[in-house]
N, C-alpha and C positions, 0 to 999 in steps of 0.2 A: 391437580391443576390441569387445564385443559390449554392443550398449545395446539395449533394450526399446523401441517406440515408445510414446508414450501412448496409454491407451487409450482409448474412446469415453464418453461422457458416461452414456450407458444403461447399459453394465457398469458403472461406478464407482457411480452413484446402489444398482442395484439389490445389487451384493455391499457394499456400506458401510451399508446400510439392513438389510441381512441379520446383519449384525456389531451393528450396534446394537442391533438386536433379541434378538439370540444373550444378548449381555454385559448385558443391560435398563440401554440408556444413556438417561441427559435428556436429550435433545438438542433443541434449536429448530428451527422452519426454518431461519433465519438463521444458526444453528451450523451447518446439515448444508451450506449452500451456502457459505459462508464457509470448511469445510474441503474442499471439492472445489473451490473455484476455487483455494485456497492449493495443492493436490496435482496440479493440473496435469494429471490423468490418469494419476498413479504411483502404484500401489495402495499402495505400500511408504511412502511418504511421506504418504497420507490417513490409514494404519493409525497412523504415529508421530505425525502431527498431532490424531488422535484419542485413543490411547493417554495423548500427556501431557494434553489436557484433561480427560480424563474423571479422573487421578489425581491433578491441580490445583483441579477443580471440580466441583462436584453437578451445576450443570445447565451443559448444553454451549451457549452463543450466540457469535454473531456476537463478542461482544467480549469472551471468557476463550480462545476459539481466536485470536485475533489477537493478544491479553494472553501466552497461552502460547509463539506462535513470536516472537515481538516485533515484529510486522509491525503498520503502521499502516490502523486502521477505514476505513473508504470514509466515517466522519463526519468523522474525524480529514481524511484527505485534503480532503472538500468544505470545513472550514474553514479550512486551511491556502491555497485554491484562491483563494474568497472574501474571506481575508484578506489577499490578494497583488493582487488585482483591487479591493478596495473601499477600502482603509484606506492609511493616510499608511506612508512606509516603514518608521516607528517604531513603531506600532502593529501593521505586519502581520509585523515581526521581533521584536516582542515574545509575540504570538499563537504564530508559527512555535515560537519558543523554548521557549515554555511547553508546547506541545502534543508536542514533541519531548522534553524531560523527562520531563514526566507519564508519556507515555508509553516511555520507554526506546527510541526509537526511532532512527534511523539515518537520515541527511539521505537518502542513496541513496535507501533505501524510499521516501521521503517525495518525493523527485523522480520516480521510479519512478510512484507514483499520481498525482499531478500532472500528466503525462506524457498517460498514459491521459485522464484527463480533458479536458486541453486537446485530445487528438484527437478527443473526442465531442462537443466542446462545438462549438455553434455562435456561430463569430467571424470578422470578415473576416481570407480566406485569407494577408494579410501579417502579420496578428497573430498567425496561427497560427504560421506560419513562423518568423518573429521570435522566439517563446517557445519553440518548441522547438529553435531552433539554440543561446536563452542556456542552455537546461538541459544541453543536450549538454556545449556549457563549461564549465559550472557539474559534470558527472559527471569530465571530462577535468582538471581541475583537481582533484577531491578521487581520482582515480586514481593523482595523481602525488603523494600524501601531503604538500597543501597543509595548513595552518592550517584546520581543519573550520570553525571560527568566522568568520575572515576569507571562506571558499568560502560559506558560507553568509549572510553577508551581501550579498558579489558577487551570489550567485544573485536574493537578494532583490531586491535594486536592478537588475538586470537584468529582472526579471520585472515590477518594477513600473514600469522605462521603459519597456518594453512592452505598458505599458498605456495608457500617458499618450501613446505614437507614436499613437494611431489617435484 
């Protein structure tokens, strides 16, 4: 099977910036970097990541392309992160909950940026480790078509004994 590599950040920016111009889209900053981080470097998937925002919304930002593919905000994410590290495990499964609704979104995703996060963030290196071996569990359980609700609370309670170890 023949696959395309991605391509470089400099093509993508300057032919999706040429499109937008062509089509005269709204676009924001935060919309235009929000659908080239979503597109990976696949022109064909910036194109369809932009295509449906522009025919769902007037002006294209950070959160009608993220609204569009059902993928969770980098705000969504940081409160989800926060609410796992600061709040009792009731409050921060209620927060997850609710921001998981609201947004139509998918625990995956939402473990997916969490992920990321906890790789940036600066923590001692057994906390790190710790958090990222329960989300692995936490992905490997809802892979095996666990109870999302139940996976999702493990996760939770996993993340937030991992907070409470250090």
């Amino acid at each position: 099977r023949f696959r395309f590599a991605p391509l470089k950040t400099e093509q993508v920016i300057q032919r999706t910036q040429e499109i937008i111009d062509a089509e005269k889209l709204n676009v924001s900053n935060d919309g235009l970097k929000a659908v080239l981080r979503l597109g990976r470097g696949d022109m064909r998937k910036i194109l369809n990541i932009l295509q449906s925002a522009a025919l769902a919304y007037d002006v294209i930002d950070s959160k009608s392309v993220h609204a569009c593919v059902g993928k969770p905000t980098e705000e969504d994410i940081r409160k989800c992160f926060d609410a796992l590290m600061n709040k009792s495990f009731n409050d921060a499964r209620k927060e997850l909950v609710q921001i998981q609704m609201n947004g139509g979104l998918a625990i995956e995703d939402m473990l997916s940026g969490i992920f990321n996060l906890v790789v940036k963030t600066n923590m001692p290196k057994d906390m790190k480790t710790f958090l990222v071996k329960q989300m692995a569990e936490t992905e490997y359980r809802l892979a095996f078509a666990t109870n999302e609700k139940n996976t999702t609370s493990f996760s939770h309670s996993n993340l937030l004994f991992g907070k409470a170890a250090t």
